[in-house]
N, C-alpha and C positions, 0 to 999 in steps of 0.2 A: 564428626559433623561440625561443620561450623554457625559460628554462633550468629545471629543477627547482624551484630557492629561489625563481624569482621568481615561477611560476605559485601554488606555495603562496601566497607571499604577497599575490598578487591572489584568492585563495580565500579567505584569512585577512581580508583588506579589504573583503570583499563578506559574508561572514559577522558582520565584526565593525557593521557599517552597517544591518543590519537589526534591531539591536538582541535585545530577548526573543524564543528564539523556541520553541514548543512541538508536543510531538508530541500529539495532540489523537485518543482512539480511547474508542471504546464497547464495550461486551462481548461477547461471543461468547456467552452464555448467554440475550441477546433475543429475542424471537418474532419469527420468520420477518416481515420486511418487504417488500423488493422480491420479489416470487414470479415476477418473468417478466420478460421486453425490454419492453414498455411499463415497468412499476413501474420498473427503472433506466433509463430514459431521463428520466423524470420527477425520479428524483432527483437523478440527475447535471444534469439543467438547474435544478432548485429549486436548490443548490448552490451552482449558477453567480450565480443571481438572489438569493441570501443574500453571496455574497460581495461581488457589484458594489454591494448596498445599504448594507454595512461598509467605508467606504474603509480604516478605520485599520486594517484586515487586512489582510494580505497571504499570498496563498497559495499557497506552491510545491508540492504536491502533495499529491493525495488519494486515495483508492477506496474505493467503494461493495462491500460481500459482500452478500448474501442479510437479514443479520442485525447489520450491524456495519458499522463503519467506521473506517478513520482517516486523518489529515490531517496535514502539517505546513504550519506555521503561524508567521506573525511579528505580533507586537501584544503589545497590553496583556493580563495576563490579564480583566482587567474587558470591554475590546476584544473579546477570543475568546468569553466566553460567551454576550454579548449577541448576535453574530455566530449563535452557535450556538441560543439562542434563536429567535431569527428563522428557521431552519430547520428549528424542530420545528414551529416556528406554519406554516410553508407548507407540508410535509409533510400538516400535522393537516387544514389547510384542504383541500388537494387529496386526499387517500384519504378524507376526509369527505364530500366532493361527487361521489365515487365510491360511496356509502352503503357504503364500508368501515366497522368497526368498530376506531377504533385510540384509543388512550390520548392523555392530555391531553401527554406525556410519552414521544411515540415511541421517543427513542433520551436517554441520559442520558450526556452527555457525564465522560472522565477526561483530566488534562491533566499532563504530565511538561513539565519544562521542559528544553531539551536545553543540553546545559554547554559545548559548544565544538565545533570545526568538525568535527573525527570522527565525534562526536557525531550531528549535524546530517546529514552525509554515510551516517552508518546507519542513519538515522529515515529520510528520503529514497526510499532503497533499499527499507528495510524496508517502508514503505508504497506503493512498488510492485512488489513483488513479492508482494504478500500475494493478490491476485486470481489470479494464474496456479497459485497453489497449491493452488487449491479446484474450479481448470478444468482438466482436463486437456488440452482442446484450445487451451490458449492459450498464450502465451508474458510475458514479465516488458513486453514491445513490443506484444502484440497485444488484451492482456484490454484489453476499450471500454469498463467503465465505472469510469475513472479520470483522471489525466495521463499515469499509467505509457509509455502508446505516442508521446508527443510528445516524450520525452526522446532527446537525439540522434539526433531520425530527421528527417532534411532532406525524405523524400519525405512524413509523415504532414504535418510543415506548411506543404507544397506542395498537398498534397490539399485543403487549407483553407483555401487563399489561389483557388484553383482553383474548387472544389465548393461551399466554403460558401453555407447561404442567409440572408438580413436574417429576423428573426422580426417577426412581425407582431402589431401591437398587440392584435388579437383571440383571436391563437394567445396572446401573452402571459398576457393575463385569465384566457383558459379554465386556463391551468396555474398561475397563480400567486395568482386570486383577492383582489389585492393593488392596487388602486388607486396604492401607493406603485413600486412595478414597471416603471409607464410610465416611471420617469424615466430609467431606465437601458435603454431599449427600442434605442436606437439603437448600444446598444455589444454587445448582442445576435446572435450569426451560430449558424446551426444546420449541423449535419453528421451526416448517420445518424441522422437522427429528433433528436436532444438538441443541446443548448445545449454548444457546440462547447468545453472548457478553455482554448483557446488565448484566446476571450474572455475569463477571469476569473483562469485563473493565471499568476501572474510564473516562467514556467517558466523563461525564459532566465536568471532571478535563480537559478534552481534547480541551473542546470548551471554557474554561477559557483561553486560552490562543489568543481565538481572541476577536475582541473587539465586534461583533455580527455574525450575521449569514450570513450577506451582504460582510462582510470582509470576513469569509470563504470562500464563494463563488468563490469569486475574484483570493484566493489565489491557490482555485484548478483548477480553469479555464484560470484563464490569465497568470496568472507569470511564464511565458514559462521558464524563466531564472532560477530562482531559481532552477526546474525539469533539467534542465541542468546542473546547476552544482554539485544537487547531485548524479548524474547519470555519471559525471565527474569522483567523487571522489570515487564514489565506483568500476566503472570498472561495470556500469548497462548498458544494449544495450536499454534503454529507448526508447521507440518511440514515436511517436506525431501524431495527428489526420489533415486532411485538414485543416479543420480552425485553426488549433491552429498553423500550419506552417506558413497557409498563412497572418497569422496574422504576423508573423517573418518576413516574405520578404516583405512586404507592409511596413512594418514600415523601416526597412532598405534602402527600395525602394527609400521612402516618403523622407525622412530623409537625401539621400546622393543626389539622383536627383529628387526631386518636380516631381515624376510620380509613377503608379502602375509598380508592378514589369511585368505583361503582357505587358505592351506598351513599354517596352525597348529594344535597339536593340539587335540582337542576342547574340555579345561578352561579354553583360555585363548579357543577362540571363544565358549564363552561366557561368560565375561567380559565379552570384547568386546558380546556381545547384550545385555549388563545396561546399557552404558553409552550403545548407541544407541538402546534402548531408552526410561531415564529421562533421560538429558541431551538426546537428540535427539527424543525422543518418536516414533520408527520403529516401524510395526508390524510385526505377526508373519511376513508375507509378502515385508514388505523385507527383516528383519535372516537370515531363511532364504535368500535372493536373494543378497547381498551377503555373507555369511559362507560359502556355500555348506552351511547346515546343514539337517538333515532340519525340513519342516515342525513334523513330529509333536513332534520333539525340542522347539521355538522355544512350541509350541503347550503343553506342558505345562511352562517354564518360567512365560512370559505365558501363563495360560486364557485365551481369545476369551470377550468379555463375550456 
C-alpha cells in the first residue's frame, strides 16, 4: 500500500502531465435546452461525438443541467473552444432537424483555467455534483447525464463492459448529421439510450488525481468550502443539501461558542441565518430546518420573492 507522500505525489505527476487544464461551464441564466430524457441523451452522446472528433482534448468530466453545463477539461485554450464549437454546430444541427427553434449560439462557453492539483480535484467534484443538486432523486453516483456515476464505481463499468451496445452508422447520421462522425463510429458503444462516457472520457486519468476512492469520497461530500468558492468565482447560484449546511453551522457553532447551532439564542441564530443565507445561498425553509427557527421569523428576515 502506499504511503500518503507517495500517492500524492503520483496525483501531483498525473496532474502535472496533462498539462493546461480548465474548468469549462456556461451560465445558468440560458434558455431552457435539454427539456426531457431524449434532449439529454442526445446531448450527452453529441458530447461524446465532439470530444472523440478533438483528439487534442482531453476530458475527465462533465454534466449536462437543463440549461447549462460544465466540463473539466485538459488542452490548449485555442484546443477547447474549437472542441466546444463543434458542439454547438452538432447541437444546432440536431434540435434543427427536430424543427426546434434554437440560436446560432446555443450554449456560449466561459473557461477558468485551474492552477494546481487542489484545484483540479474541486473543479472535478464540483462538476459532478452539480446534477444531483438540481435532482432530488439522484445522488453525486447516480444523476445519468454526466461522468459523475463512473467515478469509483467498479459495478457502473461493469455494467458497460457487460450491457453496452456498438452504435450503428445509421443511428450515427440520424444524431450527428455530420458525415465527419463516421470516423469515429467504431470507438462508439451505447448504454441507456446515449453514447456510453466511458467512450470518450479519460475518467480513470480523472481519479488519478486523488490518492483513492476514500479521498474522492471526502472531497464530494465534505469539502463544503472548496464548492463555495468555485461557485464564488464563477457567478454559480450553488446550492447545498441539509446535511451538508448543517454541517457549516455546527462547525461554526462548535467553533465560536462550545454549542449546537439549535441551542443558541435567538440573536446569534440569526446571525447564523444571515450567513447561510448569503455565503451558502440556503433558503428560507433550510435555514428554519437546520437552525430550528420559526418559519415566519426566517420568512420576514429573507421575504419569499
Amino acid at each position: 500500500m502506499k504511503t500518503f507522500k507517495e500517492s500524492e505525489s503520483y496525483c501531483q505527476t498525473t496532474f502535472e502531465h496533462l498539462g493546461k487544464c480548465w474548468h469549462l461551464y456556461t451560465s445558468e441564466d440560458n434558455e431552457i435546452i435539454f427539456t426531457c430524457d431524449h434532449d439529454f441523451k442526445v446531448g450527452v452522446s453529441l458530447f461524446g461525438i465532439a470530444t472523440l472528433l478533438s483528439p487534442k482534448v482531453i476530458v475527465l468530466t462533465f454534466e449536462l443541467m437543463t440549461n447549462h453545463l460544465h466540463a473539466t477539461l485538459s488542452g490548449t485554450k485555442e484546443d477547447i473552444l474549437a472542441f466546444f464549437d463543434l458542439l454547438n454546430y452538432l447541437l444546432r444541427k440536431h434540435f434543427r432537424s427536430e424543427e426546434r427553434s434554437v440560436s446560432s449560439n446555443i450554449l456560449t462557453p466561459n473557461l477558468r483555467e485551474i492552477s494546481n492539483l487542489d484545484d483540479a480535484r474541486a473543479v472535478i467534484c464540483y462538476n459532478n455534483r452539480n446534477g444531483f443538486l438540481v435532482s432530488p432523486d439522484d445522488s453525486p453516483f447516480s444523476y445519468p447525464y454526466g461522468a459523475n456515476s463512473f467515478y469509483f464505481n467498479p459495478f457502473a463499468k461493469q455494467l458497460y463492459e457487460y450491457a453496452r451496445q456498438p452504435m450503428r452508422v445509421k443511428e450515427l447520421e440520424r444524431l450527428a448529421h455530420s458525415h465527419d462522425a463516421k470516423s469515429v463510429v467504431e470507438k462508439l458503444f451505447t448504454l441507456n439510450g446515449q453514447i456510453c462516457p466511458l467512450c470518450f472520457c479519460s475518467i480513470k486519468t480523472g481519479e488519478s488525481l486523488f490518492r483513492d476512492a476514500s479521498h474522492y469520497f471526502y472531497c464530494i461530500s465534505r469539502n463544503i468550502e472548496s464548492q463555495k468558492r468555485i461557485a464564488a468565482e464563477i457567478g454559480d447560484k450553488i446550492f447545498y443539501t441539509d446535511d451538508e449546511l448543517y454541517s457549516v453551522a455546527s462547525s461554526m457553532s462548535n467553533k465560536q461558542y462550545g454549542s449546537s447551532p439549535s441551542l443558541l439564542p435567538k440573536e446569534l441564530k440569526q446571525e447564523f441565518a444571515k450567513i447561510l443565507r448569503f455565503d451558502y445561498n440556503a433558503g428560507n425553509k433550510q435555514i428554519a430546518r437546520i437552525l430550528k427557527l420559526d418559519i415566519s421569523l426566517v420568512n420576514a428576515m429573507f421575504p419569499p420573492k
